[in-house]
C-alpha positions in Angstrom: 54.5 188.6 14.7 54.9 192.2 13.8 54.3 194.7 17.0 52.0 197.6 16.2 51.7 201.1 18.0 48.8 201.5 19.4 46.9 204.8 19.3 45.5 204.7 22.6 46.7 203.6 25.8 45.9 200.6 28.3 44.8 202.7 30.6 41.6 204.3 28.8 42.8 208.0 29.2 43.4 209.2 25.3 41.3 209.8 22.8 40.6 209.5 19.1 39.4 211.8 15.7 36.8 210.6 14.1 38.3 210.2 10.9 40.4 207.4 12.3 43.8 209.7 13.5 44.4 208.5 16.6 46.1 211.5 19.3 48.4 209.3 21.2 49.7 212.4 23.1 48.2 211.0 26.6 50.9 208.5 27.2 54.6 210.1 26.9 57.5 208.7 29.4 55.0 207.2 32.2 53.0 211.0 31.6 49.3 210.3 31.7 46.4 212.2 30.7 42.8 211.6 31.3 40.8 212.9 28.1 37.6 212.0 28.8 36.3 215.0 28.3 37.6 215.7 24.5 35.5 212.3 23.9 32.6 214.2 25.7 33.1 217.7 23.7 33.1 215.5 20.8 30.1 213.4 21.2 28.1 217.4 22.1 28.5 218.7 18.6 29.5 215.9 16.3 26.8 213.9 15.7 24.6 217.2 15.0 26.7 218.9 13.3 27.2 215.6 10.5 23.5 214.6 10.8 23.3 218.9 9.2 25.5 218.4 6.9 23.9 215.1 5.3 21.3 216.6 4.3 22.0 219.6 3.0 25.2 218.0 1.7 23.3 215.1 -0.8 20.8 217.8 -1.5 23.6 220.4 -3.3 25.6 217.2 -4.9 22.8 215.6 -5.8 21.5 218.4 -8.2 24.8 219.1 -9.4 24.6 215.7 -10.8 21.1 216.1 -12.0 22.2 219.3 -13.9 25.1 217.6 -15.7 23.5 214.7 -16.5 19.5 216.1 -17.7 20.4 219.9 -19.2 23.8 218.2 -20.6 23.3 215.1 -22.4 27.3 214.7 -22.5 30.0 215.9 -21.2 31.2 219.2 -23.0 34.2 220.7 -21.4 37.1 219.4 -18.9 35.8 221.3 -16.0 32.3 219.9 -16.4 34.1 216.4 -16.3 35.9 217.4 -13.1 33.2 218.9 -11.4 30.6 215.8 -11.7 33.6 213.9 -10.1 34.1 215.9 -7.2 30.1 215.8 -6.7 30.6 212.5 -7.3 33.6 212.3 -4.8 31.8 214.3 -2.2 28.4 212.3 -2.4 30.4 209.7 -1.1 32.3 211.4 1.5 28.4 212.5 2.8 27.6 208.7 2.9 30.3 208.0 5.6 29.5 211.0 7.4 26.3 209.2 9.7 28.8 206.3 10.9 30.8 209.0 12.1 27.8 210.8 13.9 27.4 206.9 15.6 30.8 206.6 16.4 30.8 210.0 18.1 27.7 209.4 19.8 27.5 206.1 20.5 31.3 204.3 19.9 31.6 202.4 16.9 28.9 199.5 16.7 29.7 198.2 13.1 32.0 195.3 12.0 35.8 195.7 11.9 35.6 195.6 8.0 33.7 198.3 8.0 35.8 199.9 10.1 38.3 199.8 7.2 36.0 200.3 4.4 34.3 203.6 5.9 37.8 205.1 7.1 39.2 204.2 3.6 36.1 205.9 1.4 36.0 208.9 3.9 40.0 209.6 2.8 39.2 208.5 -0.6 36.9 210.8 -1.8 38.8 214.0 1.1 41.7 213.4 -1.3 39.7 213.2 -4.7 37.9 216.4 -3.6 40.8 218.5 -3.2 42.9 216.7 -6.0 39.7 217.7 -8.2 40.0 221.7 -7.4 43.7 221.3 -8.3 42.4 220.2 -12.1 39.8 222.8 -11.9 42.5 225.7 -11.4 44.9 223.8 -13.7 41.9 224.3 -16.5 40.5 227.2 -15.8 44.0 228.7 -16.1 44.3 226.9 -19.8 41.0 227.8 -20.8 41.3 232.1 -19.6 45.3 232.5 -20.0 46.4 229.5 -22.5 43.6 230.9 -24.8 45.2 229.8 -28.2 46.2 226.4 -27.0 42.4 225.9 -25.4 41.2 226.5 -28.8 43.8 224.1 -30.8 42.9 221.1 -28.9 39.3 219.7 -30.1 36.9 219.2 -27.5 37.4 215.3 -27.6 40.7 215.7 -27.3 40.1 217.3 -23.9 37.4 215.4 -22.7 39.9 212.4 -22.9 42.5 214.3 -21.0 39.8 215.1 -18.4 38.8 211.8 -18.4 42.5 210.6 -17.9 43.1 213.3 -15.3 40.2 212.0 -13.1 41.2 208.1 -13.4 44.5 209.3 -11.7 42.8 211.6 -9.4 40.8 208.3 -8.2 43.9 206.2 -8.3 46.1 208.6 -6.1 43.5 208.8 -3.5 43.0 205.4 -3.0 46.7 205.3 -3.0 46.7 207.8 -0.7 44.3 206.0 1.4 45.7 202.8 2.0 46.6 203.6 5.8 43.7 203.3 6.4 43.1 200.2 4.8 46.5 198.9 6.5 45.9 200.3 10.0 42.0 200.6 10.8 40.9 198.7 13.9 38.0 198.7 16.0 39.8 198.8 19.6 37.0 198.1 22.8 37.6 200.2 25.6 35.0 200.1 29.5 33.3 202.6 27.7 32.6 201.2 24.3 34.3 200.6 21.4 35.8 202.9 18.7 37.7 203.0 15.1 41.1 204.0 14.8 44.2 203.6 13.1 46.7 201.5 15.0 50.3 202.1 13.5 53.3 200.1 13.3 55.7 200.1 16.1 58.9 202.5 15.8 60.9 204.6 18.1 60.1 208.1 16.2 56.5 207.4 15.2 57.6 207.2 11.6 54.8 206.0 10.1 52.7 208.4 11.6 54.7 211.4 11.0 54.2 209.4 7.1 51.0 209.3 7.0 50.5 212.7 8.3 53.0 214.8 6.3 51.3 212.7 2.9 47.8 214.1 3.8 48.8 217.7 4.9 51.4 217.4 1.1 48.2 216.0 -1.2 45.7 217.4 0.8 46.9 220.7 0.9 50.2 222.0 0.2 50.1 220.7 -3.0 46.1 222.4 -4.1 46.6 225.3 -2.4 50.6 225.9 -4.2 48.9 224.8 -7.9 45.6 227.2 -6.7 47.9 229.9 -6.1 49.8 229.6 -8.9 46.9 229.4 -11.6 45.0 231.9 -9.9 47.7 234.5 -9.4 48.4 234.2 -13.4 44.4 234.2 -13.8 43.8 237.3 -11.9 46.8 239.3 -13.5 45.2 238.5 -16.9 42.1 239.6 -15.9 43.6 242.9 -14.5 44.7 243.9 -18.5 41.5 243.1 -20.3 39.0 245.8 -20.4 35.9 244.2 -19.8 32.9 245.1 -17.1 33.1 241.8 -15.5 36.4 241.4 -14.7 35.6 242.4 -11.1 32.7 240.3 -10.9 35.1 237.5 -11.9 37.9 238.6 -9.0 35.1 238.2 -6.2 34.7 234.6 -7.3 38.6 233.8 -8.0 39.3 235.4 -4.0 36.4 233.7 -2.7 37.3 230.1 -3.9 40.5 230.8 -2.4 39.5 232.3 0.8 37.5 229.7 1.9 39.6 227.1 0.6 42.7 228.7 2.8 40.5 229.5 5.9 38.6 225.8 6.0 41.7 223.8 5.8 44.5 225.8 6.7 43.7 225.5 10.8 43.4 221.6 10.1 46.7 221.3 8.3 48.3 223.8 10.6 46.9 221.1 13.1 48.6 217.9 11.3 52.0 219.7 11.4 51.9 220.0 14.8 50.8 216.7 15.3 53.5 215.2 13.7 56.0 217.4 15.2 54.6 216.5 19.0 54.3 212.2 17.2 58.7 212.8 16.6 59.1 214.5 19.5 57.2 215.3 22.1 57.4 219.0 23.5 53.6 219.1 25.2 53.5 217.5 28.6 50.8 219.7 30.6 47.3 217.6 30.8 45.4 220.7 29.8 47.5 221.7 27.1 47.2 218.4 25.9 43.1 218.5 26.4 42.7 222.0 24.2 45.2 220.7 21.5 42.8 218.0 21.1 39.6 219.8 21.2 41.0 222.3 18.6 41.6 219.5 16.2 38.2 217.9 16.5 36.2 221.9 15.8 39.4 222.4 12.7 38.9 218.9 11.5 34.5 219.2 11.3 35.5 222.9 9.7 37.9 221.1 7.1 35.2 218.5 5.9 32.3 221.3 5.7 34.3 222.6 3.2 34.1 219.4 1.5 30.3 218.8 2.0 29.5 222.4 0.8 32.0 222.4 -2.7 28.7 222.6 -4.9 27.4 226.3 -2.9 31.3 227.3 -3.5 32.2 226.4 -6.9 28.8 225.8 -8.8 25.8 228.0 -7.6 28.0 231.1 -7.1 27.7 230.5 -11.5 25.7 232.8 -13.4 24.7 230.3 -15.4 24.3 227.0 -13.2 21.4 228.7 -11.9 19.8 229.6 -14.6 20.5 226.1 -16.0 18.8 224.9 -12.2 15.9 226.9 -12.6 15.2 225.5 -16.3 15.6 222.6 -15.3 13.2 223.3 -12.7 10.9 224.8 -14.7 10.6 221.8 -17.8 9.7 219.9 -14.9 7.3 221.4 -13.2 5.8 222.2 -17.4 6.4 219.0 -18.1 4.0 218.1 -15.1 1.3 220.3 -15.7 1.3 221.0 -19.5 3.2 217.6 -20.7 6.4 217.5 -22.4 8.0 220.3 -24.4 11.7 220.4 -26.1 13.5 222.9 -24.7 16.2 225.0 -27.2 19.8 224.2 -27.2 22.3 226.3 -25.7 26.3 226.4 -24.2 27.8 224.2 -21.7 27.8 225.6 -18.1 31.9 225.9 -18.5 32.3 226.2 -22.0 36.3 226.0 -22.8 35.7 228.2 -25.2 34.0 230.7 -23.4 37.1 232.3 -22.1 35.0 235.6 -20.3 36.5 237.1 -17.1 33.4 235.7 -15.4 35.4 232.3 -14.7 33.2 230.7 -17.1 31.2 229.6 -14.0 
């Protein structure tokens, strides 16, 4: 029978992230550390802070997919494709977010399957999410500095390559996701019980330091490298055309990047060291070890915010998804008092071939 590493020790002093990443940093040589009180700190904040987020979360993705799927009949452009995925991805990610708020509160009272399942969708749709701004840069890029190219392709020619795009996006997560799959248990401790990953037994933690360097690589070295990349071009082309909302349009290119850098650049920052301290470990001092883990719970609730809130970053800060919200809004409400009335064509939200310096957002 195949040993496996357990995440927590016999003796009840570690404890856990709520997305299923186990800190095993209590029990090193014989060293023991009583972390009660980063389960404590947790259970304070946590469980508010999701049930907030639910809400207001489902709300903002919700009506993203309302938008795309009343005002457009179809899907016109690539980014439209990609960003009812990611609200697609994120409405998800909100649905695991009160078992978390339980488990935080309460320990985790569910079945072991579940265990497996929630982990599994919560890493899922974290991957898909980011994976899904990648495409979005990748496009905007084509659609602003690849102008000629943009307009060779027909627009079912691109639709089927976002289409394509976001089968693999969906595939690499779960791929991505199958640790949790492969290593979610529900482990009973005197105090309750809880879901976490329990890893495979090796002297260097190598499948932890696996795990870990795959999410910090997909989750964010690899967005924030093609982000950079695509934006950098982006921002220089923008910079030559003469046009009075080009700086309009470099507000909204820094502050996709700015909160995508400061929301998950702590967490990942986090991760490395966490897989530097799983190969060797260099932090022996209890207290140490305590505000290490209390950081990584306030970084990791700041990383999935950012998640949660994608819609308020990259859809309502366009010029034209609210106006597309608020008529929506209003052939309802004339719909409701005066009955039904056809209301007059017009663009995509992202048009492809609307290649302004306003993003096309």
């Amino acid at each position: 029978m195949t040993d496996v590493y357990d995440t927590t020790d016999a003796s009840d002093t570690t404890d856990y992230y709520s997305d299923g990443f186990t800190s095993d940093l209590g029990d090193m040589d014989g060293f023991m550390c009583n972390k009660d009180w980063v389960r404590e700190f947790r259970g304070y904040y946590e469980p508010l802070l999701y049930w907030m987020i639910f809400p207001l979360g489902m709300v903002g993705n919700l009506l993203v997919v309302w938008i795309y799927t009343t005002v457009h009949n179809r899907m016109k452009t690539m980014t439209d494709m990609y960003l009812l995925n990611l609200a697609v991805a994120d409405l998800l990610f909100l649905v695991t977010l009160p078992f978390w708020a339980i488990d935080a509160q309460s320990g985790w009272i569910f079945p072991e399957g579940l265990c497996k399942v929630v982990s599994a969708l919560y890493k899922i749709n974290f991957f898909a999410s980011m994976l899904l701004l990648t495409c979005i840069s990748v496009d905007r890029y084509v659609a602003i500095v690849r102008v000629t190219e943009a307009h060779n392709q027909s627009k079912r020619t691109r639709l089927l390559q976002s289409k394509l795009a976001c089968l693999a996006v969906w595939l690499a997560s779960f791929i991505l996701a199958m640790p949790e799959l492969i290593f979610a248990e529900v482990k009973t401790k005197t105090w309750g019980s809880f879901c976490t990953l329990v890893y495979w037994h090796d002297d260097q933690n190598r499948t932890k330091v696996l795990v870990l360097s795959l999410q910090i690589c997909m989750g964010f070295c690899l967005p924030l490298l093609v982000m950079a990349c695509c934006y950098s071009v982006i921002i220089q082309k923008l910079l030559q055309a003469r046009s009075f909302e080009k700086h309009k349009a470099l507000r909204v290119i820094f502050a996709v990047v700015a909160v995508f850098i400061l929301s998950q650049l702590p967490y990942n920052a986090h991760l490395v060291v966490e897989a530097g301290q799983a190969t060797n470990a260099s932090m022996t001092d209890c207290n140490q070890l305590i505000n290490f883990d209390v950081i990584g719970q306030v970084v990791k609730s700041l990383a999935y915010i950012h998640c949660c809130l994608n819609p308020f970053v990259y859809a309502f800060i366009g010029v034209r998804f609210r106006k597309d919200l608020l008529k929506l809004l209003h052939k309802v409400t004339c719909r409701t008092l005066m009955g039904p009335k056809v209301p007059p064509k017009r663009p995509s939200v992202m048009s492809d071939t609307d290649t302004t310096p306003a993003l096309s957002l």
